[in-house]
C-alpha positions in Angstrom: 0.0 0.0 0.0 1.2 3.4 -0.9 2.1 6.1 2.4 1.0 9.1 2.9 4.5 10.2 3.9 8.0 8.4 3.7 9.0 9.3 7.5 7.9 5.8 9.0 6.7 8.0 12.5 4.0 10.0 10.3 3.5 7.3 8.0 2.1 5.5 11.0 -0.1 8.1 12.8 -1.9 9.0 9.0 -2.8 5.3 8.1 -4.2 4.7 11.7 -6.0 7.9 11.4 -7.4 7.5 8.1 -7.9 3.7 8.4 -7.8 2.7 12.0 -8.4 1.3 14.5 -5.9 -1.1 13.1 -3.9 -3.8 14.7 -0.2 -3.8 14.8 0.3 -6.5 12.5 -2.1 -4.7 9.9 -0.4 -1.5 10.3 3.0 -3.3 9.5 1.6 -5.0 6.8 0.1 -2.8 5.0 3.4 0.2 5.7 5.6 -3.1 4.9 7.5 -2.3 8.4 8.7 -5.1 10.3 7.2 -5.9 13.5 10.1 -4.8 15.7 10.6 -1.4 13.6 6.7 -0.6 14.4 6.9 -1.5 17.9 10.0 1.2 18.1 7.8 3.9 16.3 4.7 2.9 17.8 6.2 3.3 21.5 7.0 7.3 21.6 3.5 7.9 19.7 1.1 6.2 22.9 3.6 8.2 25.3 2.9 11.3 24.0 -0.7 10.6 23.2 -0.9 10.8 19.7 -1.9 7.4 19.2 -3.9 5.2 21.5 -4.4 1.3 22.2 -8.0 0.7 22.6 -10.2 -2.0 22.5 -9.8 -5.4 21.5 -10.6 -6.6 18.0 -9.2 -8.9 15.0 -6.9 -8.3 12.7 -8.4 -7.5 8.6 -7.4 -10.7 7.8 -9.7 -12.2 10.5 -7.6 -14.8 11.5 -5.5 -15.2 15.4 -6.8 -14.1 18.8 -8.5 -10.7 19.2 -5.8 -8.0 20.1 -5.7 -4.4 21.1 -6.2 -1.5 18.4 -4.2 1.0 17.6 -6.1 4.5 17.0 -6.0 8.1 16.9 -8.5 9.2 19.7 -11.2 11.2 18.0 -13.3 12.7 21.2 -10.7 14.7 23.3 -9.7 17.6 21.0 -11.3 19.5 18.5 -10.6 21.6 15.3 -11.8 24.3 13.4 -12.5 24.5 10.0 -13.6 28.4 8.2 -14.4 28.9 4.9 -14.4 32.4 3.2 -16.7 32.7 0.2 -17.3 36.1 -1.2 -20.5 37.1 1.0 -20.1 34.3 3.7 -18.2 32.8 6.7 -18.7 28.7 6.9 -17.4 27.7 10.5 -17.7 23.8 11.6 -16.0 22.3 14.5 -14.7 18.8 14.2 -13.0 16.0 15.9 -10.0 14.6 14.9 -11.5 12.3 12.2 -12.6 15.4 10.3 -16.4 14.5 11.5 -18.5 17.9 12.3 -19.6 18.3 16.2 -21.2 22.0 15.6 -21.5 24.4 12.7 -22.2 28.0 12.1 -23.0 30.1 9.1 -23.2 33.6 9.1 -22.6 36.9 6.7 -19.7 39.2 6.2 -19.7 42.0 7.6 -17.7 44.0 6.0 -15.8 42.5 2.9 -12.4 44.6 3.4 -9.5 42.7 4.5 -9.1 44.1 8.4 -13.0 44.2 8.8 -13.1 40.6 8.2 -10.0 39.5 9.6 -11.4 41.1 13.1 -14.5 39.5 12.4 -13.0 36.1 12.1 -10.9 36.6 15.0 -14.1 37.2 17.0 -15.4 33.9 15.7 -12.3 32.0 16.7 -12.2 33.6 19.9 -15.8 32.5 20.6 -14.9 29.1 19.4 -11.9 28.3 21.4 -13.3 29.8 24.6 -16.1 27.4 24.4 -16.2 24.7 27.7 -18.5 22.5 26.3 -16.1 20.9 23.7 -12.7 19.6 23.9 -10.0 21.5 23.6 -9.4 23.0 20.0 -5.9 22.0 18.5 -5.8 23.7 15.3 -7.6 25.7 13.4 -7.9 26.0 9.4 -9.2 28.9 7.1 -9.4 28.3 3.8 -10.7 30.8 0.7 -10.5 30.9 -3.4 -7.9 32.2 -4.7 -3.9 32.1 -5.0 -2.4 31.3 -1.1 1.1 31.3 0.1 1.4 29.5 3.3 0.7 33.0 5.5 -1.2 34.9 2.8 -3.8 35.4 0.1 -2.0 36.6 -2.8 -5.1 36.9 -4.6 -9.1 36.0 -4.3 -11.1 37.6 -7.1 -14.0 36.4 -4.9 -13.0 38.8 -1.9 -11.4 41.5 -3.6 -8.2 40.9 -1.8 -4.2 40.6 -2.5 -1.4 40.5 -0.7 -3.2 39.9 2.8 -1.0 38.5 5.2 -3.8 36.4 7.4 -1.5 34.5 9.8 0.7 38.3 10.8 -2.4 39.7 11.9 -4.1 36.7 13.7 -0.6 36.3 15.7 -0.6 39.7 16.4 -4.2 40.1 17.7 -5.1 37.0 19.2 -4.5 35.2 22.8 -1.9 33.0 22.9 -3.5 29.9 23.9 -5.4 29.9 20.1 -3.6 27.7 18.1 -1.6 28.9 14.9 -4.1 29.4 12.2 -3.7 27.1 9.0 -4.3 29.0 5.8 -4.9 26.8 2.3 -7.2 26.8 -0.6 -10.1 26.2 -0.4 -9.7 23.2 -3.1 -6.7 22.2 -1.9 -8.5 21.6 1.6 -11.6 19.9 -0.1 -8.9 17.5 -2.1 -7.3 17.0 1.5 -10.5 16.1 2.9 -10.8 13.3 0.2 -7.4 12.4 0.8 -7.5 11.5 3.9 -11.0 10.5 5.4 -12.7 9.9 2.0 -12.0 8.6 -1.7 -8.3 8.0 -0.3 -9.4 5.5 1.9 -9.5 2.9 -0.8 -7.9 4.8 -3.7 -5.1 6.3 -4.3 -5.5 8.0 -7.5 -8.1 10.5 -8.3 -8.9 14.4 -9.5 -11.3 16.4 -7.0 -13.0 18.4 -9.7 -15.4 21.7 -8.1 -18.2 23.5 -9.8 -19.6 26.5 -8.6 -19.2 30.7 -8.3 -15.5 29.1 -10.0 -14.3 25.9 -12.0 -11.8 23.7 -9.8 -9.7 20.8 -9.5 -7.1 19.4 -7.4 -5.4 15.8 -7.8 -4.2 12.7 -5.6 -1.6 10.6 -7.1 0.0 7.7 -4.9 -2.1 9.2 -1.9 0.0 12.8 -2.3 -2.1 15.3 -2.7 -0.3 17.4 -5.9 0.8 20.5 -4.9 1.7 23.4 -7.8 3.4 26.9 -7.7 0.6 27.3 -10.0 -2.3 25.7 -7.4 -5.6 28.0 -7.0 -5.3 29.9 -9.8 -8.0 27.4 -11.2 -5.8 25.9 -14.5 -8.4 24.2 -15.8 -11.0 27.0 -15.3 -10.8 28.3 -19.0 -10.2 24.6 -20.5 -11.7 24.8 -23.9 -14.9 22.3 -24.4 -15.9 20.9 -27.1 -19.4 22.0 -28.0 -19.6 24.4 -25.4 -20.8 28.3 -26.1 -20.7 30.3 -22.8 -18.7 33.3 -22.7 -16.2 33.5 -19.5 -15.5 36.9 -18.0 -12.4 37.2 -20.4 -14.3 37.0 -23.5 -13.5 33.2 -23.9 -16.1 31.4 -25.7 -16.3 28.1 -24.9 -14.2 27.9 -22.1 -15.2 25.8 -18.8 -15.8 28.9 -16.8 -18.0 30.4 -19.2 -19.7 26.7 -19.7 -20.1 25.9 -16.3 -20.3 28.4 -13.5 -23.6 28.6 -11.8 -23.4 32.1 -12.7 -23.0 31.0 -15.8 -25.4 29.0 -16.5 -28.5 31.2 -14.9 -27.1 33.7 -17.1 -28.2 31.7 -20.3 -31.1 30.3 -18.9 -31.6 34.4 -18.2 -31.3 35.6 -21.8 -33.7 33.0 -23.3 -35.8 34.1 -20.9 -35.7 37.6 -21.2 -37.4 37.9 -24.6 -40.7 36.8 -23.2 -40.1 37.3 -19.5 -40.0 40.6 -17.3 -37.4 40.2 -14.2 -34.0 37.9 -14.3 -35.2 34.7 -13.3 -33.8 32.3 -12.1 -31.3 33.4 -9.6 -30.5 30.5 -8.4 -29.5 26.7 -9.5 -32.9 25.4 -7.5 -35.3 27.8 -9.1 -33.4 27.2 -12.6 -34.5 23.3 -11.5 -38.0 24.6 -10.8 -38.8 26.3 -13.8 -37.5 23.3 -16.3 -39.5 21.6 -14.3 -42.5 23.5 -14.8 -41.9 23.7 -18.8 -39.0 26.2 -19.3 -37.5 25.5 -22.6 -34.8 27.9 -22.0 -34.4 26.8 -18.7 -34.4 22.8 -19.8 -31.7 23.9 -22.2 -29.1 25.7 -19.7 -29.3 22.5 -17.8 -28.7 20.2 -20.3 -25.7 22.2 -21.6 -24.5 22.6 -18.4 -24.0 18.2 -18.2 -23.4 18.0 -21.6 -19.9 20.3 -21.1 -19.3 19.0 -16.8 -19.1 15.5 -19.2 -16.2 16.5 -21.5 -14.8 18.8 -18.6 -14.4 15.4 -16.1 -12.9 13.3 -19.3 -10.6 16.2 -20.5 -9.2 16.4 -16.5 -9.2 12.5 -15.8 -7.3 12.2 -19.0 -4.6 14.8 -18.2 -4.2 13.4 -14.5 -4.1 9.8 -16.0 -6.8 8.7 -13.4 -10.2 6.9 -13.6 -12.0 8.3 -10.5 -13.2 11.8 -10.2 -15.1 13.4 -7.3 -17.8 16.2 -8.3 -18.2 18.7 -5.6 -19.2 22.1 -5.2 -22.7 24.0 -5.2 -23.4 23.4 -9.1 -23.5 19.9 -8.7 -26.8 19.7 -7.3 -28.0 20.4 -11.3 -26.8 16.9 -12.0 -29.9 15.7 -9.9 -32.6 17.5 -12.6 -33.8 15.0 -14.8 -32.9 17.4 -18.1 -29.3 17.0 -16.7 -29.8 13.0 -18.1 -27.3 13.8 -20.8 -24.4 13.3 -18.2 -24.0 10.1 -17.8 -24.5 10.0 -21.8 -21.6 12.1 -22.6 -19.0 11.0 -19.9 -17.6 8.9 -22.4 -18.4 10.5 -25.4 -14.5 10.8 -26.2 -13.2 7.5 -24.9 -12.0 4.8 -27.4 -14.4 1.9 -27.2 -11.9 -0.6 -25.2 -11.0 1.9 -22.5 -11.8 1.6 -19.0 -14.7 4.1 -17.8 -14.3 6.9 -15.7 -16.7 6.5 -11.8 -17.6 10.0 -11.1 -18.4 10.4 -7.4 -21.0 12.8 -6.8 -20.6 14.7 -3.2 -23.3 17.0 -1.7 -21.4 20.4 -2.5 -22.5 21.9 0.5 -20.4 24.6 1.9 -19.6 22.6 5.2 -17.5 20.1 3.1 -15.5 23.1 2.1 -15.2 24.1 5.7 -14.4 20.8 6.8 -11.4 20.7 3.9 -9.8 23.7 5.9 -10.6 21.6 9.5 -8.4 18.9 7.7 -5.4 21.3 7.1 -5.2 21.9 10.4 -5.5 18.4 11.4 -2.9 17.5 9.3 -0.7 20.6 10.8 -1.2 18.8 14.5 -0.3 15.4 13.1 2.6 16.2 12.0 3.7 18.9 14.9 3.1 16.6 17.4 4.7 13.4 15.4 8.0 15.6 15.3 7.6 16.3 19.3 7.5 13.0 19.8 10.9 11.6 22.4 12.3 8.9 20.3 
């Protein structure tokens, strides 16, 4: 089985997290570390705390006497994940399997950089002063846009560049809240399939997202793929065959002209318009609605829309050499309209008869995944700060 990481120490605490409990001889196995090597390891990870032995079980293989588990404790610390969209704050608090305890969802404020930076801070503070959780280890913020480790270089969805986040949370805030995590926000969501969800039982797959913007990010041998060039959206203005929406840059054709929610109200908008007073639909449920009710323009914005999503997924699964692609984001939820029957049609439309098909996996797009994707950043930061502390 491929690691996450090639330190044994953290190779260990990530395949008990993402696939424990485990016993010692599966974790060997599957790591290929002898017996005596993961006993060494294992030892200065249950002193310190970061893994447990809990209760007794069987090995996967089912065979010889039940023995004790090794697992990363979920219930006795807790994370925070934020998510930054361009009129919202998405806040969940999670344990350490990335599972949400509590969530909140409330408006910006004020869109400028410091105005929301002191409003975060205020919802951190609330968070971490909170008795009736455990104690909070990390926490993660994560946005659209270009980031580099401590700032946003750019987020056309906020209006911001060159925002150093991390400078002015360690500035202003107590000292016992933990370092704040900055990533992308696609980067976190391809984290959180990583490690607690496709990744469990695949180990190479594109994370593709469809909604205000057109994103993907890519697993390959577990590694998540990291790029100088990550969240500036590469595949946003990928020409598509067939397609006809115009992108913000005057691209016609392009996947951000095709496929943006936006988008795709907009055309269902214009054919609208000529017999239609107002700018219905604003949104991706009444654009459902009114197809369902008979709109012909509205029918057709839809079926464009999984027509192009279809040659989109093929054109990135084809590039990242994989087979499996997670759909995520808030324009998903068009796949589920019954004009949007053309998907499944055209996901192969390119393929040469004898090759293997591409499995789409079709997540909920709800904004909470994206906060927990920046919950999982932070995990990730603990794991590895507290592997390193570790007294070998």
């Amino acid at each position: 089985m491929t690691r996450i990481f090639d330190d044994s120490a953290l190779a260990i605490v990530a395949h008990v997290l993402a696939h424990g409990p485990l016993s010692r001889a599966d974790t060997a196995r599957d790591l290929d570390l002898s017996p005596a090597t993961l006993t060494r390891l294992v030892r200065p990870l249950i002193s310190s705390g970061t893994i447990s032995e809990v209760r007794s079980g069987k090995s996967t293989t089912g065979m010889g006497r039940p023995t004790k588990l090794l697992e990363v404790a979920s219930n006795n610390r807790s994370f925070i994940g934020i998510n930054l969209t361009s009129s919202t704050i998405h806040c969940v608090r999670t344990d350490t399997h990335a599972r949400i305890i509590s969530s909140k969802t409330i408006p910006i404020q004020n869109q400028s950089a410091t105005e929301c930076q002191k409003q975060l801070k205020n919802l951190i503070d609330e968070y971490t002063r909170s008795d009736n959780h455990p104690p909070v280890e990390g926490v993660g913020i994560s946005l659209g846009g270009k980031i580099d480790k401590s700032s946003v270089i750019e987020s056309r969805f906020l209006g911001w560049r060159n925002v150093n986040l991390k400078t002015f949370f360690s500035e202003t805030t107590a000292e016992d809240v933990p370092e704040i995590e900055l990533v992308n926000d696609v980067i976190g969501l391809t984290m959180l399939e990583q490690w607690f969800g496709l990744g469990r039982h695949c180990e190479d797959f594109v994370v593709a997202t469809i909604g205000a913007g057109v994103g993907h990010g890519m697993v390959h041998n577990l590694r998540s793929v990291r790029s100088p060039q990550g969240g500036l959206g590469m595949t946003a203005h990928l020409p598509l065959a067939g397609a006809h929406g115009v992108c913000q840059y005057g691209h016609v054709g392009c996947a951000n002209g095709a496929l943006t929610v936006p988008a795709v109200l907009s055309r269902a908008q214009a054919g609208r318009a000529i017999t239609e007073e107002g700018n219905s639909p604003t949104s991706a449920e009444e654009l459902m609605r009114l197809a369902d009710s008979g709109d012909k323009s509205c029918r057709r914005a839809i079926a464009e829309f999984a027509e192009s999503l279809a040659v989109y997924v093929q054109t990135v699964a084809s590039a990242a050499l994989v087979m499996d692609v997670v759909l995520d984001g808030e324009g998903v939820c068009l796949l589920e309209s019954r004009w949007a029957a053309s998907f499944a049609k055209h996901l192969n439309s390119y393929a040469r008869p004898d090759d293997p098909r591409i499995t789409v996996h079709r997540r909920s797009g709800s904004f909470e995944r994206w906060a927990q994707g920046a919950a999982v950043a932070a995990i990730v930061k603990w794991l590895i700060r507290t592997t390193s502390s570790a007294k070998w």
